[in-house]
C-alpha positions as a printed Julia matrix, in Angstrom:
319×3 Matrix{Float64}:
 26.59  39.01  190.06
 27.76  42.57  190.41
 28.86  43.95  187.25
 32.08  45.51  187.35
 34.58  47.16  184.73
 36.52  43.59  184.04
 33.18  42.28  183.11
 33.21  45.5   180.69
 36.72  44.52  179.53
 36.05  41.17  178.56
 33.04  41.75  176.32
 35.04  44.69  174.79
 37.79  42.07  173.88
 35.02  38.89  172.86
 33.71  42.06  170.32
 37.14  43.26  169.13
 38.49  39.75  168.45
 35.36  38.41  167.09
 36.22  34.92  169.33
 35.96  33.49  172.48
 39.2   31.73  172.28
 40.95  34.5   170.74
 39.48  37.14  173.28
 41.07  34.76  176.34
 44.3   34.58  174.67
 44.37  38.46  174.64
 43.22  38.48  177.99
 45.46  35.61  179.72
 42.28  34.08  180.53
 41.83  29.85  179.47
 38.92  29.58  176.71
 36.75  27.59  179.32
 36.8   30.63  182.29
 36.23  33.07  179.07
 32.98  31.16  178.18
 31.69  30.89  181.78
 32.37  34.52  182.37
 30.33  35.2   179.33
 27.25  33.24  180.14
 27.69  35.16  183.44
 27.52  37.94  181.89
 24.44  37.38  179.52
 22.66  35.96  182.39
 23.02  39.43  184.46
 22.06  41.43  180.65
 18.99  38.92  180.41
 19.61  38.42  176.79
 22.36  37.21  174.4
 25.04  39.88  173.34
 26.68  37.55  170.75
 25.93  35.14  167.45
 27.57  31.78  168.07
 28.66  30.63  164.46
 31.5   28.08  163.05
 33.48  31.04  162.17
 33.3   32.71  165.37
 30.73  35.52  167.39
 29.66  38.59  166.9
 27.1   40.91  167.99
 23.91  40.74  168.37
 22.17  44.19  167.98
 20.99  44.04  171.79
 24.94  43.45  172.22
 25.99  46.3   169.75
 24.57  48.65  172.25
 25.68  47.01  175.37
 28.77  47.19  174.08
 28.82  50.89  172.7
 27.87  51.8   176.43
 30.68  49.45  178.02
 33.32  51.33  175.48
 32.37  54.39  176.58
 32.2   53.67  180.45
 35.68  52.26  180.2
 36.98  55.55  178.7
 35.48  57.31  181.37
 37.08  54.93  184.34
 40.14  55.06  182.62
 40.54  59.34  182.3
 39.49  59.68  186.08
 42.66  61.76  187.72
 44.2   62.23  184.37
 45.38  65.61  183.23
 44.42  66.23  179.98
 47.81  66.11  177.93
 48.47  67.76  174.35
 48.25  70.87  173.27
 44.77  69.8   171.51
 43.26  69.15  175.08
 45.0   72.22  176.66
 43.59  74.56  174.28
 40.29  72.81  173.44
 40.86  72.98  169.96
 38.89  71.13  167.33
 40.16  68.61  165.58
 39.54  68.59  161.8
 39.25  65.13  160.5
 38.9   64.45  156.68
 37.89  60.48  155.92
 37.67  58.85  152.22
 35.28  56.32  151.98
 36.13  53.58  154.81
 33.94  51.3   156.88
 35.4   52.32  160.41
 35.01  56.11  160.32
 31.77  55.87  162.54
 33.15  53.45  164.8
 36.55  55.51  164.88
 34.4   58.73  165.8
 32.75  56.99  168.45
 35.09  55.73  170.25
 37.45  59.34  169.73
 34.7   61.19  171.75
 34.37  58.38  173.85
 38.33  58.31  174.89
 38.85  61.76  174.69
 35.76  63.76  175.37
 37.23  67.13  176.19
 38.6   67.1   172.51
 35.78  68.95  169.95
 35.83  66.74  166.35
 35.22  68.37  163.03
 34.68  65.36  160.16
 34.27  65.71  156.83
 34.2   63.28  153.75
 36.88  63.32  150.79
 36.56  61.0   148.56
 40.12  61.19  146.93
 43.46  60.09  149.31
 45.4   62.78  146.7
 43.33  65.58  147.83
 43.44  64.37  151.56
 47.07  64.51  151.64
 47.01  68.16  150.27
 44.66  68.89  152.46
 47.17  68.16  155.59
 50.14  69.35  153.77
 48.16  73.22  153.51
 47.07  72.68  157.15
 43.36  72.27  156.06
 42.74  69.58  158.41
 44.85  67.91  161.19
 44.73  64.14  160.79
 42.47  61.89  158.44
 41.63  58.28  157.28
 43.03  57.87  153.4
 43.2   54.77  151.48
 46.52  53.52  149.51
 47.55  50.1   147.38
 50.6   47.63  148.06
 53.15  49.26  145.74
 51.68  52.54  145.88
 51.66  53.57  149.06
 50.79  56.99  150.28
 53.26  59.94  149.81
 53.62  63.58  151.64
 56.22  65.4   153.32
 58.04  65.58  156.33
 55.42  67.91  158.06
 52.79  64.58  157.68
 53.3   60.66  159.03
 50.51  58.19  159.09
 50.53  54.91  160.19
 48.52  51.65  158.32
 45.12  50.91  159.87
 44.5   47.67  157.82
 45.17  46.14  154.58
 42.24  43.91  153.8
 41.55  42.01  149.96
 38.99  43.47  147.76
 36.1   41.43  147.17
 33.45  41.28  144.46
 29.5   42.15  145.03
 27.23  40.28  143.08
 23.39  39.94  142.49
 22.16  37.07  144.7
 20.74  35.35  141.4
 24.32  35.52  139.24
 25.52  32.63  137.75
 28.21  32.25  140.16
 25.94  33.05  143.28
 26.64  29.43  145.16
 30.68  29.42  144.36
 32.9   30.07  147.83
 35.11  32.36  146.0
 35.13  33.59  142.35
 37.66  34.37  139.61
 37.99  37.5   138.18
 38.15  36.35  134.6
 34.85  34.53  135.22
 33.31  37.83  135.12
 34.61  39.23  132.01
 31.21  39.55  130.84
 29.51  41.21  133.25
 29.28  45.13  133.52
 31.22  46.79  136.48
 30.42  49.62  138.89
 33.72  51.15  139.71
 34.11  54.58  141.73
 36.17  57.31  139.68
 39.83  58.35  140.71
 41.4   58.61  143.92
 44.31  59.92  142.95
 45.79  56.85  145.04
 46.24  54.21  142.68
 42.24  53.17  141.54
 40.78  52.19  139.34
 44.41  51.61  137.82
 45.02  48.93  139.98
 41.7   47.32  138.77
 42.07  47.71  135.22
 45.49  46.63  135.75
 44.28  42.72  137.86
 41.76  42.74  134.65
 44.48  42.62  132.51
 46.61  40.5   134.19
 43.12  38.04  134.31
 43.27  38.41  130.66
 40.25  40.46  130.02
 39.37  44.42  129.98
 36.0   45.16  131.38
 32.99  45.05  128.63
 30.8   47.91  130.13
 32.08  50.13  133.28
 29.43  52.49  135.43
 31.03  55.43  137.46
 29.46  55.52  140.27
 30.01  57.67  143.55
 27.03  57.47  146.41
 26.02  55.71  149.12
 26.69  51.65  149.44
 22.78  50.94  149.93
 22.07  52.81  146.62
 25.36  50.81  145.26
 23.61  47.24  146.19
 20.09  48.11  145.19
 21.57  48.6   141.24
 23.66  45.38  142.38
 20.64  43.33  143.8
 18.59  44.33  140.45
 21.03  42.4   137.97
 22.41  45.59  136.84
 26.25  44.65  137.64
 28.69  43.98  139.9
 31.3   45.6   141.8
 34.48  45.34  143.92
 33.57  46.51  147.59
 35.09  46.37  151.09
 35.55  43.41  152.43
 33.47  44.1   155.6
 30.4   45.09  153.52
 27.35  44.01  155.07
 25.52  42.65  151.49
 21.33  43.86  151.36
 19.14  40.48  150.93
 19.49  40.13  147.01
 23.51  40.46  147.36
 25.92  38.29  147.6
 29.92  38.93  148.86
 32.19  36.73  147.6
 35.85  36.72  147.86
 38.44  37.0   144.75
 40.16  33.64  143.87
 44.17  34.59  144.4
 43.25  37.89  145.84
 44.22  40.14  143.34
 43.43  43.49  144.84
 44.17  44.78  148.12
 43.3   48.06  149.96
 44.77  49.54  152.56
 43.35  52.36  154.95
 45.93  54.61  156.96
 45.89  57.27  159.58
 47.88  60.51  158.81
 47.89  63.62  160.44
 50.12  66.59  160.52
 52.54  65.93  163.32
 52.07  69.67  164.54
 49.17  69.63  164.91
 48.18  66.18  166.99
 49.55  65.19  169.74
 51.13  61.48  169.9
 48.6   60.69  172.35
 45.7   61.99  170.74
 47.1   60.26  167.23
 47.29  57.15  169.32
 43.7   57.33  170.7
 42.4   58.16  166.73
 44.33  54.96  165.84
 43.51  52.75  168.7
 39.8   54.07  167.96
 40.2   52.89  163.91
 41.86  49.71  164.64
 39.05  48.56  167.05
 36.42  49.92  164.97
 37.83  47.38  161.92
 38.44  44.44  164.25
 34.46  45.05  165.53
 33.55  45.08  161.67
 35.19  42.01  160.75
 33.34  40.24  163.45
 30.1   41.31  161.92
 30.88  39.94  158.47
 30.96  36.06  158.2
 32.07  36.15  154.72
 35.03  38.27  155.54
 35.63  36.28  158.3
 34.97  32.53  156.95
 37.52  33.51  154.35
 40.52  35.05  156.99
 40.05  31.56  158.58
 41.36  29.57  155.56
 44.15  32.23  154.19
 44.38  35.33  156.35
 45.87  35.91  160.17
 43.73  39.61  161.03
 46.03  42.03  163.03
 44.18  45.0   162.4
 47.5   46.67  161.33
């Protein structure tokens, strides 16, 4: 076999949907030619590119890369005898990117200079979605990643839009040894008890929305750690029986974790793209969501407890 761009396309889509089936559907293909064209394709990589699991596939690091190469040679094929368009491709400009604390921004970046390489990207990390929307209101940075609740969505002028990436449930991070280590999915008022890790104020809504499900669980938090760093230092504390903590749902947990889902789903988070609509071009704010959209759909196919629990209660859109 010759390997050629549709062979590309359809392990781009198997990685994006995190399914066979679901990757044929997108793809007008039957589930049956999808899997044969698969195998093909393994067969030609000499190796497997994808888990098989009840829930679905995802990668297998040998296919992470595969894949990272095929996204980038499809960009390629795809801007041959294009003009770039926009005035942030005409003039070369760099785009300043601000990101709070949300699992795609290093598959979003990838992808960006993958789609549009001619476009220079400046990306820097604030934590608070407040001081990322001032941030593009004084023309600090162009466009950004921010994070907002369900009934407190993101606000900002005229001179701003942004459009909703994903709005995923919350879920709870607990040492692999807790009492409620071998339940599917946990109540919040089962751990009343325990101390929390929470990360300070984003000026978007948290921890008020927290403290707020607490309540409505009947319970207010018996010991509460701020804490702002990395996730690995986050789960080490977690993994040594020294709390718990809400986290993203496409967390990948550290051996002595555990991710378990909220019973009733009380919290919710969504991630958005906004940018200053002088200053990005709709086809460059379409590439940066496109980019963020398939950077969440390839995380959610890497986490089996995120995805185990969309089966029973959750359709992913990735919007």
């Amino acid at each position: 076999m010759e390997l050629e761009l549709r062979h590309l396309r359809v392990l781009c889509a198997i990685a994006d949907a995190g399914s066979v089936g679901r990757a044929a559907s997108d793809l007008g293909y039957s589930q049956p030619a999808m899997s044969t064209q698969l195998r093909r394709i393994e067969r030609y990589f000499g190796d497997s590119l994808f888990e098989r699991g009840p829930a679905g596939v995802r990668l297998t690091p040998y296919g992470i890369e595969v894949v990272a190469q095929a996204r980038d040679v499809l960009a390629r094929a795809a801007a041959i005898g294009c003009r770039p368009a926009g005035e942030a491709l005409r003039t070369r400009r760099t785009l300043r990117v601000a990101a709070t604390n949300s699992p795609v921004l290093s598959g979003m970046v990838s992808r960006v200079r993958a789609r549009l390489p001619d476009v220079p990207l400046a990306v820097s990390s604030v934590y608070a979605s407040s001081r990322i929307v001032e941030l593009l209101e004084e023309g600090a940075v162009d466009a950004a990643v921010a994070a907002d609740y369900p009934g407190r969505e993101l606000r900002h002028s005229d001179a701003v839009t942004h459009r909703g990436i994903v709005t995923e449930p919350t879920f709870v991070a607990l040492p692999s040894r807790h009492r409620l280590r071998h339940r599917a999915q946990v109540s919040l008022a089962d751990l009343a008890e325990d101390a929390w890790f929470l990360t300070p104020d984003d000026g978007a809504g948290w921890p008020r929305v927290f403290y707020t499900a607490c309540e409505a669980a009947g319970f207010s938090p018996v010991a509460v750690h701020e804490f702002l760093g990395d996730q690995l230092q986050l789960q080490s504390m977690i993994g040594a029986g020294l709390g718990v903590s809400v986290v993203q749902a496409t967390l990948r947990p550290i051996p002595d974790v555990v991710i378990k889902p909220l019973i009733g789903t009380p919290l919710w988070c969504r991630y958005v793209l906004a940018w200053r609509r002088d200053a990005v071009a709709g086809e460059v704010a379409e590439a940066l969501f496109e980019s963020a959209a398939s950077a969440y759909r390839e995380l959610v196919g890497q986490s089996p407890h995120l995805r185990a629990w969309a089966a029973r209660t959750w359709s992913v859109t990735g919007a």
